[in-house]
N, C-alpha and C positions, 0 to 999 in steps of 0.2 A: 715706030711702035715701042712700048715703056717696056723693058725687058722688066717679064714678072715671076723669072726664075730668084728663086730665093737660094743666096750663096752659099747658108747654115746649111743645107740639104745636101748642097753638092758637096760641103767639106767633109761630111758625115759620110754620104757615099764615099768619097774617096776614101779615107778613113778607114770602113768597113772593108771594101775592098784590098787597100796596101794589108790591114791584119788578117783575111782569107788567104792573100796570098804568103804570110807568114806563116797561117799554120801549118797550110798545106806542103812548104817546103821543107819545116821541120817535123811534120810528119814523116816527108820521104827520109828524110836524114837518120829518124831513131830507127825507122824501121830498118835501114840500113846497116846503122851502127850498134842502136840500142839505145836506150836512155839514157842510162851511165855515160856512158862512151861520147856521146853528144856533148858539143859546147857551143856555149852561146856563137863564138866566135865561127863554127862552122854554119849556123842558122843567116847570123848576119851577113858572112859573104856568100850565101844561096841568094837571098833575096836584094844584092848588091847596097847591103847599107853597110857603115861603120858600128863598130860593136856597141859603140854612145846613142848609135841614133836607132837601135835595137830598142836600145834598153827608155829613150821615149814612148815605146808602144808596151814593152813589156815590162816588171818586174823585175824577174827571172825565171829560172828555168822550171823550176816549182809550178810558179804563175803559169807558165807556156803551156808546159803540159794540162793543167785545168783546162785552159782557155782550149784547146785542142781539143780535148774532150767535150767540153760543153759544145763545141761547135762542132763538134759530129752529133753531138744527140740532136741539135738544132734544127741539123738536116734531117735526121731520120723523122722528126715532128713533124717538118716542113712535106718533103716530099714522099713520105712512106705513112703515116699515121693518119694527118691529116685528108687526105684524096681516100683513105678506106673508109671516112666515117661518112663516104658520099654511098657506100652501099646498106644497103637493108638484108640484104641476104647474104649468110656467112660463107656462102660457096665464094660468090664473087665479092668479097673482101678480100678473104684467105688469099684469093688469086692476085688481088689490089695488091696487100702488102708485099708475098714474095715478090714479084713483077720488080717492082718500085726500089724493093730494096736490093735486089740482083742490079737494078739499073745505077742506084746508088752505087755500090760497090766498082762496078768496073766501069765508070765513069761517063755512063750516056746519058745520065739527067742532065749533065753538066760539060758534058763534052769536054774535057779536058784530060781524056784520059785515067787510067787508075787509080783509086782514092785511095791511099795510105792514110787516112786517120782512123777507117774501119779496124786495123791491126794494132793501129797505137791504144786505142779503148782497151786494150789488154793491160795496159801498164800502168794499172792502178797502184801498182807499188811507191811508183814515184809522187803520191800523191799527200797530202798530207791527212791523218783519219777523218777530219771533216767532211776533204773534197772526196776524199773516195765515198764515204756514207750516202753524199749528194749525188757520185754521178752512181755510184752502186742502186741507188733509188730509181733514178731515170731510165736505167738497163733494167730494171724487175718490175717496171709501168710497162715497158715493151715486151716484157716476156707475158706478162698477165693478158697482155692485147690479144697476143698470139693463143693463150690457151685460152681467153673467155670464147673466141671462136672457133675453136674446136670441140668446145664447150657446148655451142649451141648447134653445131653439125652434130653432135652428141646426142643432145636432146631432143634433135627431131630427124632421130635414125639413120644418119648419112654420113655417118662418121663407121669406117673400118670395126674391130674390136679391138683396141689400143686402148692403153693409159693415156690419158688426156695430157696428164702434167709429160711426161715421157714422150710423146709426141712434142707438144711444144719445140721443148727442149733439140728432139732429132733436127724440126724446121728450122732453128735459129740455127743451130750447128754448120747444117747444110750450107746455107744462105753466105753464114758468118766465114765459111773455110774458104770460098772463091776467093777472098782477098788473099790467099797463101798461093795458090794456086793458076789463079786466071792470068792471060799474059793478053794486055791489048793487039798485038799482032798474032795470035796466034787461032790457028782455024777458025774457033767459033767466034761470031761477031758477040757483043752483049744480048740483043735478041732473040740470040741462037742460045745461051746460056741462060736467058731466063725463061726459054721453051723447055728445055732438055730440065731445068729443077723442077719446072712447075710440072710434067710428067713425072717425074721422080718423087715429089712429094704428094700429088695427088692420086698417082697410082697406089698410095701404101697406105691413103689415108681417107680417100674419098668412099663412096659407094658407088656403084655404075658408071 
């Protein structure tokens, strides 16, 4: 039989793959050390390359940290934004998103464990004014997501008496601080942790 896998596809897969697991490891590293503190050379021997053959995928550290960024908003697109625009009712969105992005965060969409690039998104510093304005955008499309739907629990009386913009704001916080906090082995499973937010935020926010 004519193999009709096409080899462009799979070099791309790989590809995409070997740079996920670049960011991912230099994620763990800043958040370890910090962004300053980080160097190329400690990124490369995480992901067992030489510092030259780093710097075939990457730039530099500029470049890295962008690309780290862009590829965490990627996911939250992917697996938290998009699967909410499957509901029609803001209850069960509201619930879509925390869910998804609790699951993002400590590592069960993807099973691989804790996502440290949720934390690196904080270090817009290291970016230069372009890339921050670009990824500053893409974090206040997800914040707008979050308040138009409380927005509309707003509007047809099932929203607590909160500030909307204020509420948002409390849910992203919530959601966003597990990455400081949550320990893969530790008592609660991911399930268990986006049980325990989703009562937490719907308690203070829902009606009935």
């Amino acid at each position: 039989m004519r193999n009709t896998r096409n080899p462009f596809s799979l070099a791309t897969a790989t590809e995409n793959d070997r740079l996920n697991e670049i960011y991912r490891a230099a994620a763990q590293i800043i958040c370890e050390k910090g962004y300053d503190a980080t160097t190329m050379n400690d990124i490369a021997e995480a992901v067992g390359l030489t510092k030259a053959g780093l710097y075939h995928h990457i730039s530099g550290k500029r470049d890295l940290l962008f690309r780290i960024m862009n590829f965490g908003m990627d996911s939250l697109e992917e697996q938290v934004i998009v699967p909410s625009r499957e509901f029609t009712d803001p209850e069960e969105r509201l619930k879509s998103i925390i869910t998804n992005h609790v699951h993002l965060i400590t590592g069960r969409s993807t099973r691989q464990g804790m996502n440290p690039v949720s934390i690196v998104l904080d270090e817009v510093g290291g970016l230069t004014p372009a890339q921050r304005r670009k990824i500053n955008q893409r974090r206040r499309d997800y914040f707008d997501l979050i308040r138009s739907v409380l927005q509309e629990l707003k509007d047809h009386d099932r929203l607590r008496d909160v500030d909307v913009t204020a509420a948002a704001f409390n849910v992203l916080a919530m959601v966003l601080w597990l990455a400081r906090w949550y320990k893969p082995d530790g008592r609660l499973s991911p399930d268990e942790v986006a049980e325990q937010v989703l009562k937490t935020a719907f308690g203070g926010l829902v009606r009935g």
